[in-house]
C-alpha positions as CSV (number, residue, x, y, z in Angstrom):
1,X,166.6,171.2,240.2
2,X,162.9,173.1,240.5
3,X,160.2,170.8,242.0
4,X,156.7,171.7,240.9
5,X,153.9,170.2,241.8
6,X,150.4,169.5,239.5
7,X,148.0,169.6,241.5
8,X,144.8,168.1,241.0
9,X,142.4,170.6,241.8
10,X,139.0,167.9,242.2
11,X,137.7,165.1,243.9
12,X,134.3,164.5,242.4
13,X,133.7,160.7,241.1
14,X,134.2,160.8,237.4
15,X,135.9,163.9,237.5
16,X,138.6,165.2,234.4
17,X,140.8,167.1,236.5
18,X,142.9,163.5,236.8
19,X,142.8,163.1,232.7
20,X,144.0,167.0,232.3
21,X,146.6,166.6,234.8
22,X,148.3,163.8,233.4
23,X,148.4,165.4,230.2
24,X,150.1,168.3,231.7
25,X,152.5,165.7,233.4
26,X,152.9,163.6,230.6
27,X,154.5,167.0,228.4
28,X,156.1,168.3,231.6
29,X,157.9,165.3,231.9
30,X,159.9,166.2,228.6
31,X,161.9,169.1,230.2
32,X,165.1,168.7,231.5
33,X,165.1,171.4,233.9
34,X,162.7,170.4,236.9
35,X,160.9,167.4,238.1
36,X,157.0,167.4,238.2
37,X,155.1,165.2,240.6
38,X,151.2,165.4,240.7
39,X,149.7,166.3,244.0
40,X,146.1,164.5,243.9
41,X,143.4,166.4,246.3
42,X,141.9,162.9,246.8
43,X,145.0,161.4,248.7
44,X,145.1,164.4,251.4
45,X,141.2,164.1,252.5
46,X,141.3,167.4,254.1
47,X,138.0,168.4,256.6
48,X,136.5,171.5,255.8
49,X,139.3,173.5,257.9
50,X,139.7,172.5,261.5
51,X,142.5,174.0,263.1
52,X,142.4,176.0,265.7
53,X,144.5,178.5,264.9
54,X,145.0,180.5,261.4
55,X,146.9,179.0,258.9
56,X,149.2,182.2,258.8
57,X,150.5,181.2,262.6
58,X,151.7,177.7,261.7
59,X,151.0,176.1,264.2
60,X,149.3,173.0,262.6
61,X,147.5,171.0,265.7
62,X,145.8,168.2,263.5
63,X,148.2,165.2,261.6
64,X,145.8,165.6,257.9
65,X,147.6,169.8,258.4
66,X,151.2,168.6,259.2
67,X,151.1,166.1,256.2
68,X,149.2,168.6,253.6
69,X,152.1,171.3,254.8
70,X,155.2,169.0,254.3
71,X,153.7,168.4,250.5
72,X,153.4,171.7,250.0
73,X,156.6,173.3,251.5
74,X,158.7,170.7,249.3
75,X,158.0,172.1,246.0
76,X,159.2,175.1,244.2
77,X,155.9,175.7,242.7
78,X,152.7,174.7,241.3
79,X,150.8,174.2,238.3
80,X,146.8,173.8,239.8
81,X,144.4,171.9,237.6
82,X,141.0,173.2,237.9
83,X,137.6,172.7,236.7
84,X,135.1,175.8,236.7
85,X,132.7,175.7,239.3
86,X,129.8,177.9,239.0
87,X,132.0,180.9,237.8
88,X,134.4,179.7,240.7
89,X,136.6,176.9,241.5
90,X,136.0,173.2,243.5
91,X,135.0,173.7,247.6
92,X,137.7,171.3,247.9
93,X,140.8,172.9,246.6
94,X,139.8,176.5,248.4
95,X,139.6,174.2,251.6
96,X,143.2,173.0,250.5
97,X,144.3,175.8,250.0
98,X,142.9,177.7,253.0
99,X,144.7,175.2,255.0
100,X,148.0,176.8,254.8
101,X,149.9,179.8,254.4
102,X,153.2,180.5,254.7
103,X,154.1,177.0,252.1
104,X,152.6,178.8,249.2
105,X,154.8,182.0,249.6
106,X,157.2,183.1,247.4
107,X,156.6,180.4,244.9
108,X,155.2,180.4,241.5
109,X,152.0,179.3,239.9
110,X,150.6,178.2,237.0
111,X,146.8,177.4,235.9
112,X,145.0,174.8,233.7
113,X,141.5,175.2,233.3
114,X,138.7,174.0,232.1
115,X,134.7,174.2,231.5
116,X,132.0,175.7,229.4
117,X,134.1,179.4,229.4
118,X,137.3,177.0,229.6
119,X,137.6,177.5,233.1
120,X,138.6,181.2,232.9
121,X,136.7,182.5,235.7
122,X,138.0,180.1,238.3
123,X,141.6,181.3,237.5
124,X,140.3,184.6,237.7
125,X,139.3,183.4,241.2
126,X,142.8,181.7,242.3
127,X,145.0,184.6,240.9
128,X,143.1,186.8,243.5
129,X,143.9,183.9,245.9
130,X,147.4,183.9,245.1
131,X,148.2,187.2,245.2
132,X,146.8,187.1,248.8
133,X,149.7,183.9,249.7
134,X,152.4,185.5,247.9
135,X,151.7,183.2,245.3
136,X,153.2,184.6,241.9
137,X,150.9,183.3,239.0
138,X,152.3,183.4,236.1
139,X,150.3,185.2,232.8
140,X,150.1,182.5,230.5
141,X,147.4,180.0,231.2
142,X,146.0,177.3,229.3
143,X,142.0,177.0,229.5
144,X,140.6,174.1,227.6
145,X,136.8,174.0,226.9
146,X,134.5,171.2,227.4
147,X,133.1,171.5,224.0
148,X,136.1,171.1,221.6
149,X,138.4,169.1,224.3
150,X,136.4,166.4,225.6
151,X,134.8,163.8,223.8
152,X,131.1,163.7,225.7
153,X,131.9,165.6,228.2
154,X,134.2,163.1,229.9
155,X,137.5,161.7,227.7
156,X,140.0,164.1,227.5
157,X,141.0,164.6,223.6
158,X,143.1,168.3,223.5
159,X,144.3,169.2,220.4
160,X,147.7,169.9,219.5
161,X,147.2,173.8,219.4
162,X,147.1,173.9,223.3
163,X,150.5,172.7,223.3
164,X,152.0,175.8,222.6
165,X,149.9,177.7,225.8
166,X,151.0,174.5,228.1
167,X,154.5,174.9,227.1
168,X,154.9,179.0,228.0
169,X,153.3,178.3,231.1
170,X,155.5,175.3,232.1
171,X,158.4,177.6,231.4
172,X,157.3,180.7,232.9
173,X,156.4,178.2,236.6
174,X,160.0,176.9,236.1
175,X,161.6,180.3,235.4
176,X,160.2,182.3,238.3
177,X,160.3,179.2,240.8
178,X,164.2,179.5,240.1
179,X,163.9,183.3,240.3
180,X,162.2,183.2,243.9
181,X,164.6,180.8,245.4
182,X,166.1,183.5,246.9
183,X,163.3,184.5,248.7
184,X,162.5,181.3,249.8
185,X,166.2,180.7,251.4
186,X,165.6,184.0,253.4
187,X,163.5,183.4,256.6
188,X,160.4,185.8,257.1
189,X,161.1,188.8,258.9
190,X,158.3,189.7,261.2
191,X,157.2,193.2,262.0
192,X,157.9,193.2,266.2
């Protein structure tokens, strides 16, 4: 069965990234054809990146890597929960995701969003990101906007029309983290 993670895509006090993601968990956990765990930024304290070697050579020196990596490389694929940060996304999940390489590959990815513009220009952000990891993102995305979903800026109210958005998403992540299990089975070839 597919794994995919949720991952929560803030730390800030107070933040709604926790409130969205359960949402997301809450209707994922309706579907019979994967497991969805959430993957909370605020249990893997991460230092702005340490390592001394890049992420792409795996070869993780520091225990707060080895632990982040062996979250990662057990799922199938992803759905990140992200506010919109200044037209970008959170200093802490770039950090996170910086952190590795080869455990995003060949996996699929889906985003939640949200802020004054929904949170549209941080995905535009992460698909760039993704693309880079051989992360495949998947088109549908749901981006929920802090005027008609949130109640003061902080409770978490969606209405029902999202549902439909969150639902092709969560499909499309499960379908092409089946279809790249293939890909993930083979081991890299490296040019010599």
């Amino acid at each position: 069965m597919t794994r995919i993670g949720i991952i929560v895509g803030s730390s800030r006090p107070n933040r709604n990234s926790a409130q969205v993601a359960h949402w997301v968990l809450e209707r994922a956990s309706h579907r019979g054809d994967s497991t969805f765990e959430l993957i909370d930024l605020c249990d893997f304290p991460l230092p702005h990146f340490d390592e001394p070697f890049p992420p792409a050579f795996g070869q993780y020196q520091n225990e707060h890597t080895r632990r982040w990596a062996s979250t990662i490389a057990a799922f199938d694929g992803f759905v990140i929960v992200t506010p919109e940060y200044n037209h970008s996304i959170p200093g802490v999940l770039k950090n996170a995701i910086d952190y590795l390489y080869a455990e995003w590959a060949d996996k699929a990815v889906g985003f939640v969003s949200y802020g004054v513009a929904g949170g549209a220009r941080a995905v535009e952000h992460l698909r760039t990101i993704a693309g880079n990891l051989n992360l495949a993102d998947v088109r549908q995305q749901v981006t929920l906007h802090l005027m008609t979903e949130f109640e003061d800026f902080t409770v978490f109210k969606p209405g029902d029309y999202n549902l439909e958005a969150l639902d092709t998403m969560l499909g499309q992540v499960v379908a092409w983290s089946a279809a790249l299990a293939p890909l993930r089975a083979t081991p890299a070839v490296t040019a010599s």
